[in-house]
Structure formats: structure tokens, C-alpha cells
C-alpha positions as protocol buffer text, in pm:
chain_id: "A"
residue {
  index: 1
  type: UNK
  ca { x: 8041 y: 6962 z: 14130 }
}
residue {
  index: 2
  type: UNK
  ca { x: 7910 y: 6995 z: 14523 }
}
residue {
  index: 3
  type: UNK
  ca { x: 8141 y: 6818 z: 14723 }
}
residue {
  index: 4
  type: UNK
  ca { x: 7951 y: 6514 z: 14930 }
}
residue {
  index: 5
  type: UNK
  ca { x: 7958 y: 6511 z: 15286 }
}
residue {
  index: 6
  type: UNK
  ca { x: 7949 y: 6208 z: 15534 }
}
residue {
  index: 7
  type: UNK
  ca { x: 7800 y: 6187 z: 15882 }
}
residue {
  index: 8
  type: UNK
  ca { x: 7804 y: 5874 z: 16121 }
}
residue {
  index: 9
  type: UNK
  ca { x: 7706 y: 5840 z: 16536 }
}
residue {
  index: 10
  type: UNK
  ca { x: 8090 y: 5831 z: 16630 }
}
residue {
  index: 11
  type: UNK
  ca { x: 8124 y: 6147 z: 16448 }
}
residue {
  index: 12
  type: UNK
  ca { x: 8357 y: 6177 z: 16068 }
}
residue {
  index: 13
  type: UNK
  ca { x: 8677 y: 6257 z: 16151 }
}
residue {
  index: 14
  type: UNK
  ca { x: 8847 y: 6283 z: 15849 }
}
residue {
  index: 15
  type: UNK
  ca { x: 8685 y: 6339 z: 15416 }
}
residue {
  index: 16
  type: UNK
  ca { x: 8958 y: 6322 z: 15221 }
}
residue {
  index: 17
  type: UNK
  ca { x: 8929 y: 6370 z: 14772 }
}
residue {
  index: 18
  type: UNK
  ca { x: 9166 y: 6267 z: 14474 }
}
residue {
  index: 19
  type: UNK
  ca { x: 9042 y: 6587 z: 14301 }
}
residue {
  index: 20
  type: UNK
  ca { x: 8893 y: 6955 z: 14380 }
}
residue {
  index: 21
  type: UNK
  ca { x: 8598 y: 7157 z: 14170 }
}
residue {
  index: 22
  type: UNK
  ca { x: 8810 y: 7352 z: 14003 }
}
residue {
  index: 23
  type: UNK
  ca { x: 9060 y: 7134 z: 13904 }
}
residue {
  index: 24
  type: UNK
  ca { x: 9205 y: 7043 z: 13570 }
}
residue {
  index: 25
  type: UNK
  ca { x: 9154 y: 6720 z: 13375 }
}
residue {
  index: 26
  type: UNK
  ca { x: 9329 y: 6559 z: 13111 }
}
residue {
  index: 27
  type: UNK
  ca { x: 9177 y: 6398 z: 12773 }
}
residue {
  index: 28
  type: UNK
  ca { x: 9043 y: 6090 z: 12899 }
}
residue {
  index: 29
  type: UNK
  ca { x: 8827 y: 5982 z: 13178 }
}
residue {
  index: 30
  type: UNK
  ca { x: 8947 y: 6066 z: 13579 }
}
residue {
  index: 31
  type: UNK
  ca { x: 8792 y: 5876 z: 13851 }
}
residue {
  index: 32
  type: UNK
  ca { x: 8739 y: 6123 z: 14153 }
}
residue {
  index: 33
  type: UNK
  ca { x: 8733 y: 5945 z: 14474 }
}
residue {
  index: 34
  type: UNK
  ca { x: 8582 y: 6064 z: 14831 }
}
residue {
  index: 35
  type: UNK
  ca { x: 8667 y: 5880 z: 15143 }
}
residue {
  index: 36
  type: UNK
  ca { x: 8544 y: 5939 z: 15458 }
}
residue {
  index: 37
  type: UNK
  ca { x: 8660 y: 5786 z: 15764 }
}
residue {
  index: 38
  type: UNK
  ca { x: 8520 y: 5823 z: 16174 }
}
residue {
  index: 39
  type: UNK
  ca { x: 8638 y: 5765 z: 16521 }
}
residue {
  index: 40
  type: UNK
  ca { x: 8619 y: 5385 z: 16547 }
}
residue {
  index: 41
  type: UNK
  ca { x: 8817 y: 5309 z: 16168 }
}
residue {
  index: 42
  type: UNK
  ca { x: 8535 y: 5302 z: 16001 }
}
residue {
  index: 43
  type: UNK
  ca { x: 8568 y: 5381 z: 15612 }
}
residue {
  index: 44
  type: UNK
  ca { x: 8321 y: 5474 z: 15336 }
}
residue {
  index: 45
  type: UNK
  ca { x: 8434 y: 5604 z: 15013 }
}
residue {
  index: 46
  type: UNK
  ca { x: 8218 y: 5737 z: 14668 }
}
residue {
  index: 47
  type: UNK
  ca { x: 8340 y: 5748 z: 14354 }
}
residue {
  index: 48
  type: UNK
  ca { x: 8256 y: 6004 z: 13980 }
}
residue {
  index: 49
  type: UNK
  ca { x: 8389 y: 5980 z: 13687 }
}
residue {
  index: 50
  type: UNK
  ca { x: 8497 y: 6261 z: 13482 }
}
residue {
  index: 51
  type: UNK
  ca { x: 8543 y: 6266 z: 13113 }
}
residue {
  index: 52
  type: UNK
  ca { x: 8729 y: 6553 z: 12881 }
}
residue {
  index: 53
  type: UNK
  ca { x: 8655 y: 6452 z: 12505 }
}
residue {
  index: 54
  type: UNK
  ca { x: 8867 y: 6536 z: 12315 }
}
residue {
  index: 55
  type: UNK
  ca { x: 8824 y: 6554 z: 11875 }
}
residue {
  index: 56
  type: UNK
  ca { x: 9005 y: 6259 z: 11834 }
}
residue {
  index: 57
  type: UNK
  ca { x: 8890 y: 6087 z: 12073 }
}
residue {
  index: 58
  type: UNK
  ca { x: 8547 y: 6147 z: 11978 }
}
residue {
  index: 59
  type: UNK
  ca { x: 8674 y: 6077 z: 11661 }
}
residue {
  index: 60
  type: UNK
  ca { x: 8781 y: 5678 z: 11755 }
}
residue {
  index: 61
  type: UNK
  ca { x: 8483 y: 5645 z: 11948 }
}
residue {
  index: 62
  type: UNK
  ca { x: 8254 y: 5733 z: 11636 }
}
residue {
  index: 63
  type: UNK
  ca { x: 8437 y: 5560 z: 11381 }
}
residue {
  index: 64
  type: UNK
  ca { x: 8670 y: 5295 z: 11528 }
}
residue {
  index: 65
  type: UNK
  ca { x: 8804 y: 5088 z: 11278 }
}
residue {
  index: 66
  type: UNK
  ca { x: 8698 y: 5349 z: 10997 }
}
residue {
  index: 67
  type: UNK
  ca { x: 8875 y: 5626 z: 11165 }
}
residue {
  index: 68
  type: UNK
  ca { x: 9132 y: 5664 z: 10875 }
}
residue {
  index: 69
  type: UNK
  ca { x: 8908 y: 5675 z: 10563 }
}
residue {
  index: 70
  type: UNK
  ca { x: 8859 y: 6031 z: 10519 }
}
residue {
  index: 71
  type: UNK
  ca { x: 8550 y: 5998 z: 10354 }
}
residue {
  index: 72
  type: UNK
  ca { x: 8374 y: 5887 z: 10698 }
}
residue {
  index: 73
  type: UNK
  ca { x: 8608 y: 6049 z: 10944 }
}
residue {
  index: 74
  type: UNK
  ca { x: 8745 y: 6359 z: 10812 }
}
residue {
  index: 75
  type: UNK
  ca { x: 8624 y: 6699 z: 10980 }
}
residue {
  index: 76
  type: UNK
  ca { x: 8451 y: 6800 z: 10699 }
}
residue {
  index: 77
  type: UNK
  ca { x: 8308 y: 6448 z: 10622 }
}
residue {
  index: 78
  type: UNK
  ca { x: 7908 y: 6364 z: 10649 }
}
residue {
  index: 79
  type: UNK
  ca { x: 7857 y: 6036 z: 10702 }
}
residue {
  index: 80
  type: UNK
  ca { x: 7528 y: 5977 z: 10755 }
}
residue {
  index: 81
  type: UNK
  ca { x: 7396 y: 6266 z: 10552 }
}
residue {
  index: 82
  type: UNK
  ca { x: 7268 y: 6578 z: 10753 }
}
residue {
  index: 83
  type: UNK
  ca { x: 7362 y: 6917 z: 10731 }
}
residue {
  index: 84
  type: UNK
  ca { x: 7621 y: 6895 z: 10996 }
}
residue {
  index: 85
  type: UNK
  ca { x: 8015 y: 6823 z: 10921 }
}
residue {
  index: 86
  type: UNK
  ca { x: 8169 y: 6555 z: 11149 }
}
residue {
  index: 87
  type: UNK
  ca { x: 8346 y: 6860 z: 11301 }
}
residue {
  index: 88
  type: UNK
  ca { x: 8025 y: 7035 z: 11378 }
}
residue {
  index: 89
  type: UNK
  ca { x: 7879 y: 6712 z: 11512 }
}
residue {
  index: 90
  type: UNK
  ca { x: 8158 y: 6721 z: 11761 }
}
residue {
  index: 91
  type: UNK
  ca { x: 8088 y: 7093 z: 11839 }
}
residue {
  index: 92
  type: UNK
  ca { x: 7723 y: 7084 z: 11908 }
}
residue {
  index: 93
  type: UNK
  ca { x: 7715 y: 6717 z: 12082 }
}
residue {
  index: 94
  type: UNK
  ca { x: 7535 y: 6531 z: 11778 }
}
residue {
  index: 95
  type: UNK
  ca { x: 7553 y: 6159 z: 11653 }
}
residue {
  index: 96
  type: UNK
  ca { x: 7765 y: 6153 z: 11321 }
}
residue {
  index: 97
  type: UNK
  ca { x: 7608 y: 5797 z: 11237 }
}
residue {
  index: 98
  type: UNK
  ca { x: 7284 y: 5952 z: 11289 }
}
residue {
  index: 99
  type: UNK
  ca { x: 7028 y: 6188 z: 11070 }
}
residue {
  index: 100
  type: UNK
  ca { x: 7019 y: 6487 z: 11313 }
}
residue {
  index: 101
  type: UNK
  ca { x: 6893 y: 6756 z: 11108 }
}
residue {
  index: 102
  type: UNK
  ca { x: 6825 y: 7114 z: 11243 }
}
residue {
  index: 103
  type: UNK
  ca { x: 6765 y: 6998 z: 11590 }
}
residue {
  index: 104
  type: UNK
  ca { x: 7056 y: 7203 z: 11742 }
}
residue {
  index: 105
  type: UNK
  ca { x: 6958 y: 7497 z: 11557 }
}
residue {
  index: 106
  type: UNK
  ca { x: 6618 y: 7748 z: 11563 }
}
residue {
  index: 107
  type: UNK
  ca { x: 6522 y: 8086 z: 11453 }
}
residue {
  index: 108
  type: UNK
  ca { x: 6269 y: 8365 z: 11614 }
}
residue {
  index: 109
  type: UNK
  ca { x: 6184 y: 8607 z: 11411 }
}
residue {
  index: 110
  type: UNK
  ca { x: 6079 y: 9004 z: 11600 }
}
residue {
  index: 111
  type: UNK
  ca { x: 5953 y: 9299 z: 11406 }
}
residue {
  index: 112
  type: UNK
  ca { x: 6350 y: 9484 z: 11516 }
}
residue {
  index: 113
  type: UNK
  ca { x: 6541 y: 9140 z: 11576 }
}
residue {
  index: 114
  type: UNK
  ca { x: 6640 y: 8826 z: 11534 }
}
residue {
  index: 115
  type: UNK
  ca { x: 6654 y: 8585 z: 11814 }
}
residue {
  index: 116
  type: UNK
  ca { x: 6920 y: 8267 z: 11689 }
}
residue {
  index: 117
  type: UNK
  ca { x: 6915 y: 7957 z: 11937 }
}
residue {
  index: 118
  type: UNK
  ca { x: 7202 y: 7766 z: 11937 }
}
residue {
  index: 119
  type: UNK
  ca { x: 7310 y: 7436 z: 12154 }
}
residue {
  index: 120
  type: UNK
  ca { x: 7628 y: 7338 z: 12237 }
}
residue {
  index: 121
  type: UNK
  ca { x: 7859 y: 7173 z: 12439 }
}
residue {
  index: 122
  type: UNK
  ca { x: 8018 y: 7348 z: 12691 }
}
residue {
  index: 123
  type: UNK
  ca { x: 8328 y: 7123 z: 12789 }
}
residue {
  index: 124
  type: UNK
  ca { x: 8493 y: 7149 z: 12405 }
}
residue {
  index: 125
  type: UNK
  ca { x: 8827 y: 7186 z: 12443 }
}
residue {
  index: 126
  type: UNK
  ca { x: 8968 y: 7237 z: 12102 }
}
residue {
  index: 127
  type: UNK
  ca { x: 8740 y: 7391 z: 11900 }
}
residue {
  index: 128
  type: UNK
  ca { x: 8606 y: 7791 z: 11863 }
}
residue {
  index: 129
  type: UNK
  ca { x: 8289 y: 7840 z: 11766 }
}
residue {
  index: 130
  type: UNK
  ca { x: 8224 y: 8201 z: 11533 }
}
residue {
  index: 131
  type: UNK
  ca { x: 7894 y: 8384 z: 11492 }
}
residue {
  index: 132
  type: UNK
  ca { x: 7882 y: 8488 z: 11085 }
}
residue {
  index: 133
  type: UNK
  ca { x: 7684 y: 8773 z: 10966 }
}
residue {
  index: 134
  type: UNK
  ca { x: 7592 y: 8869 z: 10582 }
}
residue {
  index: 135
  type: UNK
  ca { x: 7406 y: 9172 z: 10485 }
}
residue {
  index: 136
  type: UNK
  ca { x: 7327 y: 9175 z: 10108 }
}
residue {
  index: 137
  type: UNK
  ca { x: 7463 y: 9325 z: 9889 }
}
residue {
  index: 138
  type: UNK
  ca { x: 7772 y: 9206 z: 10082 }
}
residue {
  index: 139
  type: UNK
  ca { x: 7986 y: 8979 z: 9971 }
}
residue {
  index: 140
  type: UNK
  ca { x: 8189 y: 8826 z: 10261 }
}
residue {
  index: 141
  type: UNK
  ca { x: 8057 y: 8655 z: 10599 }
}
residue {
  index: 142
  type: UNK
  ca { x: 8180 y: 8862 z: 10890 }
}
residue {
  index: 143
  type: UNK
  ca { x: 8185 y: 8764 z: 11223 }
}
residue {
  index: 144
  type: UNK
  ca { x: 8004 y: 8918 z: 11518 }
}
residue {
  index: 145
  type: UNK
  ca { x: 8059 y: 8676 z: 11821 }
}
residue {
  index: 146
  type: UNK
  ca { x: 8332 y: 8379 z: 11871 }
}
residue {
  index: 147
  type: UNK
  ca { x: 8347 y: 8161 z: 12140 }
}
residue {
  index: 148
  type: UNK
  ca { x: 8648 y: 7981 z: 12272 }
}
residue {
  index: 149
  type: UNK
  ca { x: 8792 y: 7699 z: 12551 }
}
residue {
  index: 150
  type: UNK
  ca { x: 8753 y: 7836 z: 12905 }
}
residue {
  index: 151
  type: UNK
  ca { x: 8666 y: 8192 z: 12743 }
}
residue {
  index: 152
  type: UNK
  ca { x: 8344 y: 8365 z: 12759 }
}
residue {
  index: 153
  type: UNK
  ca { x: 8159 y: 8493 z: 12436 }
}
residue {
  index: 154
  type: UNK
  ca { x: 8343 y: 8733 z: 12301 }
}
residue {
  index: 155
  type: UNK
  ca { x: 8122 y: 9020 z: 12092 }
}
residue {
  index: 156
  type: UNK
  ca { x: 8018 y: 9380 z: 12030 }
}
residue {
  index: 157
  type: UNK
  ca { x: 7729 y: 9460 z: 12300 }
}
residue {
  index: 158
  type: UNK
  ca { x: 7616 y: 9750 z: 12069 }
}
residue {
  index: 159
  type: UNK
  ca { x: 7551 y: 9500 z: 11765 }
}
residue {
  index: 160
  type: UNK
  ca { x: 7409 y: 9216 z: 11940 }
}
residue {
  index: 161
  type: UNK
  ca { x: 7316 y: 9025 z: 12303 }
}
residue {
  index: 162
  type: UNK
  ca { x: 7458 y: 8663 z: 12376 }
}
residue {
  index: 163
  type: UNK
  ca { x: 7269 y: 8522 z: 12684 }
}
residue {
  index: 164
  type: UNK
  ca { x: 7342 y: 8122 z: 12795 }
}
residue {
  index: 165
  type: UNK
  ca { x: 7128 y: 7866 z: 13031 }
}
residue {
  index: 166
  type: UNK
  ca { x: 7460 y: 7655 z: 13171 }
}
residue {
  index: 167
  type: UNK
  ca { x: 7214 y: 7367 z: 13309 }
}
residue {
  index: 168
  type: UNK
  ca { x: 7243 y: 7103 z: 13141 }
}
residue {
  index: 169
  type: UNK
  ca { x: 7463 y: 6970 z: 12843 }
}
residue {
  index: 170
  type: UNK
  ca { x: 7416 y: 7107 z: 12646 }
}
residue {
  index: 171
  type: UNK
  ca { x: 7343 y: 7448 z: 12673 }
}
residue {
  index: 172
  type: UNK
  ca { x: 7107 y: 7598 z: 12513 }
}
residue {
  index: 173
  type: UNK
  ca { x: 7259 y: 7997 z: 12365 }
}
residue {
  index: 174
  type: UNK
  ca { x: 7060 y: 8276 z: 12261 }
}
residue {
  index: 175
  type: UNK
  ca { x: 7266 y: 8500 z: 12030 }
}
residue {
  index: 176
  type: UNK
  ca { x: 6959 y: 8824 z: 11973 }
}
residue {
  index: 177
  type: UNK
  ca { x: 7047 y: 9093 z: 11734 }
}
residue {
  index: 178
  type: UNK
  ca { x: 6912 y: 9408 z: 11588 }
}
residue {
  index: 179
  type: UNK
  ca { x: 6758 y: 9388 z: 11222 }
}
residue {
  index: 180
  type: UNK
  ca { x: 6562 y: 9673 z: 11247 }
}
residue {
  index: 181
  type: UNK
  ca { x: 6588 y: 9883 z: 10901 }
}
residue {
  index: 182
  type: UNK
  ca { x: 6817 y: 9634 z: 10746 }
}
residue {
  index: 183
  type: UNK
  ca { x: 6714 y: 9521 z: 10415 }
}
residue {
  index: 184
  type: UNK
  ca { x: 6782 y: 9176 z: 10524 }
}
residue {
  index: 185
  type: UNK
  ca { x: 7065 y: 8969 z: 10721 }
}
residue {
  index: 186
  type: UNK
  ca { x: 7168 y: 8614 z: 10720 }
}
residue {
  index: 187
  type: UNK
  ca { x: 7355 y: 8492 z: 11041 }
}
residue {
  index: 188
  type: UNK
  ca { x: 7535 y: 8141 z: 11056 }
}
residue {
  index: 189
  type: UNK
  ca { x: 7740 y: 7946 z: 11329 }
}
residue {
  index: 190
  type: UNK
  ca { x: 8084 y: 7778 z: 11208 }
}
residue {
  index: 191
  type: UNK
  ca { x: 8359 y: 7611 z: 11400 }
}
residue {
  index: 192
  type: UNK
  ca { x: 8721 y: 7642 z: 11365 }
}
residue {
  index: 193
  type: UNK
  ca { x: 8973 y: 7359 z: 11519 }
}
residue {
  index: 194
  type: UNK
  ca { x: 9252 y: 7496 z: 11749 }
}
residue {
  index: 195
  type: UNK
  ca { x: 9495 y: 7258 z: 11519 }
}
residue {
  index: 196
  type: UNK
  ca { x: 9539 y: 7085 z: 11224 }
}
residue {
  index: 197
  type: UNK
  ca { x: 9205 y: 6882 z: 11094 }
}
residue {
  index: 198
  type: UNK
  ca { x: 9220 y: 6552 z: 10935 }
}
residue {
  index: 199
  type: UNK
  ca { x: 9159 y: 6567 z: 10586 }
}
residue {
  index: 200
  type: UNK
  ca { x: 9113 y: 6880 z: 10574 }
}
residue {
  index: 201
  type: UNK
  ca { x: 9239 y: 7235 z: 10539 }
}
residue {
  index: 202
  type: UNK
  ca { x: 9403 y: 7438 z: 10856 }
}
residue {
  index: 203
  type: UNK
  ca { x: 9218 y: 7571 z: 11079 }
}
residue {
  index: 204
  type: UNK
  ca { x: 8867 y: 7597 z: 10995 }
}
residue {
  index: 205
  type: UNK
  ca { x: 8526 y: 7356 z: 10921 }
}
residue {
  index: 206
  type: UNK
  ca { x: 8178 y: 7506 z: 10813 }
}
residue {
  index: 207
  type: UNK
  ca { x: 7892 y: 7346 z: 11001 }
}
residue {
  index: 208
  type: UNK
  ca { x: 7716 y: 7296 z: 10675 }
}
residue {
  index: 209
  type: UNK
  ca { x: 7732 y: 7420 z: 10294 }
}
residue {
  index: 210
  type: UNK
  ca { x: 7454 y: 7658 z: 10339 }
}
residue {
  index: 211
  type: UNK
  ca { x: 7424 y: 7921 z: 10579 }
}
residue {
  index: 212
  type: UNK
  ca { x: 7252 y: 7806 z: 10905 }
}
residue {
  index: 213
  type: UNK
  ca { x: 7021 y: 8120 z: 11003 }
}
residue {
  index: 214
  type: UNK
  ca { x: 6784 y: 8340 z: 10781 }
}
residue {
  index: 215
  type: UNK
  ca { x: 6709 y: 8652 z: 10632 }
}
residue {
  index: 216
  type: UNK
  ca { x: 6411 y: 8915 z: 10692 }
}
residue {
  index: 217
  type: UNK
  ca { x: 6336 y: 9140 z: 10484 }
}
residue {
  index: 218
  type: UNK
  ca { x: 6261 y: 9483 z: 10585 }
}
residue {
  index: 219
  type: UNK
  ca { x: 5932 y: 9641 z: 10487 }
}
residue {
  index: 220
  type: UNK
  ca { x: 6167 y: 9972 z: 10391 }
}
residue {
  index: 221
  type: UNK
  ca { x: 6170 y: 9968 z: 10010 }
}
């Protein structure tokens, strides 16, 4: 954040913060407190609030009462019926009690690539987010870009470009790759938890059951 500033006709002589930009936060929500004081004892002071969510606590704030029935709560649990896993609803900023569809999700197909648009939250702390890739006839997803806490997109330049808009939460992530003379690709996004899930298997989620991205066919018999 841009640190406020304070003015008066005496002149400020002292602005004084419980926090920095920069600083870290625990799980939870921080007040961060300004106060500014001039010449003649006069006092002003402003107050944020900063929250770091973390899974569970996202988690209690979803489900409350129902956080323990694994059939709402769990990770891989779908409450209210979209495509999205209560983990992936964390990921990407959606409401698990609500139909969300495809929103955080779109496609634009070039004649030599594929643009894939992806939203997400940037302030996840414990989750990684993994860019899949399937070219029939493989068999096996493979990933091409992974994203984790206070990291930057991690990814072969040669194979693909990852550009981000950081206004705004979320943030809206264009992941463009090459498809030119490829008999066809599928890309998805998945998420894997930085610990044990609840009610689920270690260490990783899939957004959804089927793939979230498409294939184009090449005109190349």
C-alpha cells in the first residue's frame, strides 16, 4: 500500500505506523494504524485492515457449523454443484455455496496458439497452482508452468509465455502457448495444497473432473 501523509498549519511533526509495505502478516486479520501528531499536541490517526486467508479459515468461514462433514467441506467436495472443487474455489476466489461455472476460466483460440485466461488470487498462501498439458496420443498430463506463495511463475520460455495484470483481485493471467503443427493439445489448471487436505489424499486437488482448456486440431493430416 502508499503510505498516507498528514499536513496541518502548525506543521506534522511526527507520522508514526504499526506496520510497513513490505511487511509480513499472519493468518488472520491485522489492523495497521497511522498516527500523526503536530506542534501544538494535536493527534489524528487512520486505520486498514489487512487480512491473510488462510484454507481453513476460508474453510470455517464457508461452512461454519458444517465444516466437518466431508461431503460439504472436504477439498475435493462440490457443494453447490459447479465444476470447481472446494479447493479450487479457494484458489481462484469463488463462492463454494454458489453456481460459478466457467467464469474464472476462458479460451482464445490463434491459427499457431492458444491463448488460456486464468483468474486468481494473488495473496494464497498455501496452495500451488500447475499448468497441465496433454498431447494425444499421450497418455499422462504434464506440466508446463506452476505457480507458488511469494514465487513468480515458474515455466519454460521456449514452450510457452505467462503474462499477469496485478490490479485488482483477482488477477487476471494469460498463460499463451504454441500449437502450431500439433495435432491437437489440451491444457488444464490444477491446484496442489502445501499440506495435508481434509478428506482427501496428500498433496494434490483437481479443479474439476474434466480437463479445463481445449484442443485444436491441426489442419496437418
Amino acid at each position: 500500500w502508499q503510505p498516507p501523509t498528514a499536513s496541518d498549519d502548525v506543521g506534522v511533526t511526527s507520522l508514526t505506523s504499526t506496520h510497513q509495505p513490505g511487511d509480513t502478516f499472519s493468518f488472520g486479520t491485522t489492523t495497521v494504524t497511522y498516527t500523526a501528531s503536530d506542534a501544538d499536541g494535536n493527534i489524528a490517526t487512520a486505520s486498514f485492515n489487512v487480512t491473510v486467508m488462510s484454507l481453513e479459515l476460508w474453510r470455517l468461514n464457508a461452512f461454519g457449523s458444517e465444516i466437518f462433514d466431508e461431503s460439504i467441506a472436504a477439498d475435493d467436495s462440490n457443494p453447490d454443484g459447479d465444476m470447481w472443487s472446494n479447493l479450487a474455489e479457494y484458489a481462484l476466489g469463488l463462492d463454494p455455496q454458489r453456481w460459478d461455472g466457467g467464469a474464472q476460466v476462458s479460451l482464445t483460440l490463434g491459427v499457431e496458439d492458444l491463448e488460456f485466461h486464468l483468474y486468481e488470487i494473488p495473496a494464497r498462501p498455501d496452495v500451488v497452482l500447475t499448468i497441465e498439458s496433454l498431447r494425444p496420443p499421450d497418455a499422462e498430463w504434464i506440466g508446463v508452468a506452476s505457480l507458488a506463495p511469494n514465487s513468480d511463475w515458474e515455466y519454460n520460455p521456449s514452450e510457452l509465455q505467462i503474462s499477469s495484470e496485478p490490479e485488482g483481485n483477482p488477477s487476471e493471467i494469460t498463460i499463451t502457448k504454441a500449437i502450431q503443427g500439433s495435432h491437437g493439445e489440451f491444457l488444464r489448471v490444477s491446484v496442489n495444497r502445501l499440506s495435508q487436505p481434509l478428506g482427501s489424499s496428500p498433496g494434490r486437488s483437481s479443479l474439476a473432473d474434466r480437463p479445463l482448456g481445449a484442443c485444436r486440431q491441426s489442419t496437418n493430416p
